[in-house]
C-alpha positions in Angstrom: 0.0 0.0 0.0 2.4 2.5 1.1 4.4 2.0 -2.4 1.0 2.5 -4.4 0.3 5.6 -2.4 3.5 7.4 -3.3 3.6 6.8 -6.9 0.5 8.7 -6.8 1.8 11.9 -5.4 1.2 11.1 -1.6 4.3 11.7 0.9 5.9 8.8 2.4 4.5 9.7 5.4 1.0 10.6 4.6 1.3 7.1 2.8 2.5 5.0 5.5 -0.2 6.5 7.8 -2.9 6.0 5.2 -1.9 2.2 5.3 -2.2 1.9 9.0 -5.8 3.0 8.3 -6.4 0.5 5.3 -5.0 -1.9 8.3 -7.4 -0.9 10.6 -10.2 -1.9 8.0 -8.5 -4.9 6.9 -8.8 -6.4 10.8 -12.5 -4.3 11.0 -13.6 -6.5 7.9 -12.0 -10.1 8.9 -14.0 -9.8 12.4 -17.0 -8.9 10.8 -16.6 -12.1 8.1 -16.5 -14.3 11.7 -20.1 -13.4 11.7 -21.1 -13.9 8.2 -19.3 -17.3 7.4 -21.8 -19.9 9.1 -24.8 -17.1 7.6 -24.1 -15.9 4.3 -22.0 -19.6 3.2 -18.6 -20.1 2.2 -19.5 -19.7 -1.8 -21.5 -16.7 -1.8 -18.7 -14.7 0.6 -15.9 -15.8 -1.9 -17.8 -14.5 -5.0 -19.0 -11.4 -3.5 -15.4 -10.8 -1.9 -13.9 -11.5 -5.3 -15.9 -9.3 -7.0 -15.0 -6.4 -4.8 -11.2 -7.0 -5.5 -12.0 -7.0 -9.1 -14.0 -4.0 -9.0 -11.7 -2.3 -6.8 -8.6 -3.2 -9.0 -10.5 -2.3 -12.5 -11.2 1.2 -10.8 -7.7 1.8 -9.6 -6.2 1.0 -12.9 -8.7 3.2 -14.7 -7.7 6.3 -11.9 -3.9 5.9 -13.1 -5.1 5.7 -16.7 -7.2 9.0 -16.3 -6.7 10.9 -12.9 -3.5 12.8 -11.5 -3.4 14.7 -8.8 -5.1 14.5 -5.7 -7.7 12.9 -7.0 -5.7 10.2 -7.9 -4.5 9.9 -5.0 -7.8 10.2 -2.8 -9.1 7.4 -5.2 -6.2 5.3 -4.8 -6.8 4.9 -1.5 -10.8 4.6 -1.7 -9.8 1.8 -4.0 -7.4 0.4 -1.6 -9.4 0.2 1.5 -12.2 -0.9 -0.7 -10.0 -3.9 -2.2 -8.5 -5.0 1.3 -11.9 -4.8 2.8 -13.8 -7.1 -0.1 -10.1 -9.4 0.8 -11.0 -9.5 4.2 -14.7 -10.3 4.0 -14.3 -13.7 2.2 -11.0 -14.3 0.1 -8.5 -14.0 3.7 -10.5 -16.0 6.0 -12.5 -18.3 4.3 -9.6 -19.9 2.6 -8.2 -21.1 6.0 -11.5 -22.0 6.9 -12.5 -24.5 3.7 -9.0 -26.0 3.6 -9.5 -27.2 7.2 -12.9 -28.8 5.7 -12.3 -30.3 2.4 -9.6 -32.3 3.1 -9.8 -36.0 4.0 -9.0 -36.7 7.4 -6.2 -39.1 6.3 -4.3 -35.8 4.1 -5.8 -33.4 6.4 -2.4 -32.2 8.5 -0.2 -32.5 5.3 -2.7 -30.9 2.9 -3.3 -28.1 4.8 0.4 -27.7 5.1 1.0 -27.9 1.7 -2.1 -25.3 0.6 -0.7 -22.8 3.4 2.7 -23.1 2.0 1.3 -22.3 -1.6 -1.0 -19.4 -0.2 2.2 -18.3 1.7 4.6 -18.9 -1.9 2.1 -17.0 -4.1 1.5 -14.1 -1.7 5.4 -13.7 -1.9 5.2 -14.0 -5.8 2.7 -10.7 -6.1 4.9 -8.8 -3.9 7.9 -9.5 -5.7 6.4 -9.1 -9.3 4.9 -6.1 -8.6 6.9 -3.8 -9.5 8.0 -5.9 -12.1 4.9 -6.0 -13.6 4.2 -1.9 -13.1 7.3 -1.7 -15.5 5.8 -4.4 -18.3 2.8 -2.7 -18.3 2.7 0.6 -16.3 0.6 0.9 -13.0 -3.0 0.6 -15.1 -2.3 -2.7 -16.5 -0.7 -4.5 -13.7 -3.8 -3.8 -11.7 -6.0 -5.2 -14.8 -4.2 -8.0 -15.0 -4.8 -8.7 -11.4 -8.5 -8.1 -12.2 -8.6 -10.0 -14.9 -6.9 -13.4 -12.7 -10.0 -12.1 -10.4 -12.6 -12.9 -12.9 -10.7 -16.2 -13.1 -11.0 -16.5 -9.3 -14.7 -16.2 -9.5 -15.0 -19.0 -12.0 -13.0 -20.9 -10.6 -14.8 -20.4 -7.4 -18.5 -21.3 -9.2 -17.3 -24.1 -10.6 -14.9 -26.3 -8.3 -15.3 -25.2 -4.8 -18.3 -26.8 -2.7 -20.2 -24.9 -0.1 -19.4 -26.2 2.8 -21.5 -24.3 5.5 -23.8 -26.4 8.0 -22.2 -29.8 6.9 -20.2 -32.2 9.0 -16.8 -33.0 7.8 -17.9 -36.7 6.9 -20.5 -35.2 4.6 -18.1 -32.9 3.0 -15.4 -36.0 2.6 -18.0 -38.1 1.2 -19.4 -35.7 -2.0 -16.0 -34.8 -2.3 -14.6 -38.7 -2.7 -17.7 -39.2 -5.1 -19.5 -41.4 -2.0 -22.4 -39.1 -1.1 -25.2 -41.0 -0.9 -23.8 -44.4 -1.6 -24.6 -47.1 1.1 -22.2 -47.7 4.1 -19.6 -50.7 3.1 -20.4 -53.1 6.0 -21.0 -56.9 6.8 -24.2 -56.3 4.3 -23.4 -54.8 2.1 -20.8 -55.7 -0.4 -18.3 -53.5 -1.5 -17.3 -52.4 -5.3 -14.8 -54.6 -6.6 
């Protein structure tokens, strides 16, 4: 935040202060998701969070495209607490809530390791591309691009990831191994061969 700030005219301090207030909303928003996860569903937070982002980040690419000034500033950082916000609403907590859930119990502990580790990996591969990518394709198009792998996010999301909300973790397993609604394997019944 504090490096997207400056390059739009803001001081290094107004900057760094601005980000402890985009902070502020970031912890604001992930308390308020606590309440909405088990209400609202696991799906519908991740698409609505999503689409935030994706608004957010077409909006602040269009205000270096067109604004200068303080107003490209002051919009930089609407768009900024808007995008960590929408982040913190669904995309931040519900992915360490659904990997805890739609993992067998038998890959559970390693699988959740492993997606952590690859959450943890990618989140180090945007901060170190950045300004990378603001150099490809100036400050507009590295923020459509990360729009556009948005959109991708919220197909991805429709398609592949099951709503988890108000189901046991045996349930979850069982749709997710193809088993849901298959009978028990037992003394009765014979198994598949």
């Amino acid at each position: 935040a504090p490096t997207i700030l400056e390059s739009t005219g803001l001081s290094s301090s107004s900057s760094i202060l601005n980000s402890v207030a985009i902070g502020a909303i970031n912890l604001i928003a992930t308390v308020a998701a606590l309440s909405f996860i088990d209400r609202i569903g696991r799906r519908p937070l991740l698409v609505v969070s999503l689409a935030g982002m994706v608004v957010s980040l077409a909006a602040i690419g269009l205000a270096f495209e067109v604004l200068d000034g303080d107003a490209q500033s002051w919009v930089a950082l609407l768009c900024l607490v808007t995008y960590v916000a929408s982040f913190a609403i669904g995309l931040g907590p519900v992915f360490w809530l659904l990997i805890s859930e739609i993992y067998p119990l038998r890959a559970r502990s390693a699988a959740i390791s492993l997606a952590g580790a690859a959450n943890w990996i990618a989140n180090f591969a945007v901060g170190l591309t950045y300004l990378l990518l603001v150099d490809a394709l100036g400050r507009s198009g590295a923020f459509w691009l990360y729009g556009v792998l948005g959109l991708a996010s919220i197909g991805f999301v429709l398609r592949y990831v099951p709503e988890t909300r108000g189901r046991s973790l045996e349930a979850i397993e069982a749709e997710l191994d193809g088993t849901a609604g298959a009978a028990p394997a037992g003394p009765l019944t014979p198994r598949a061969s």
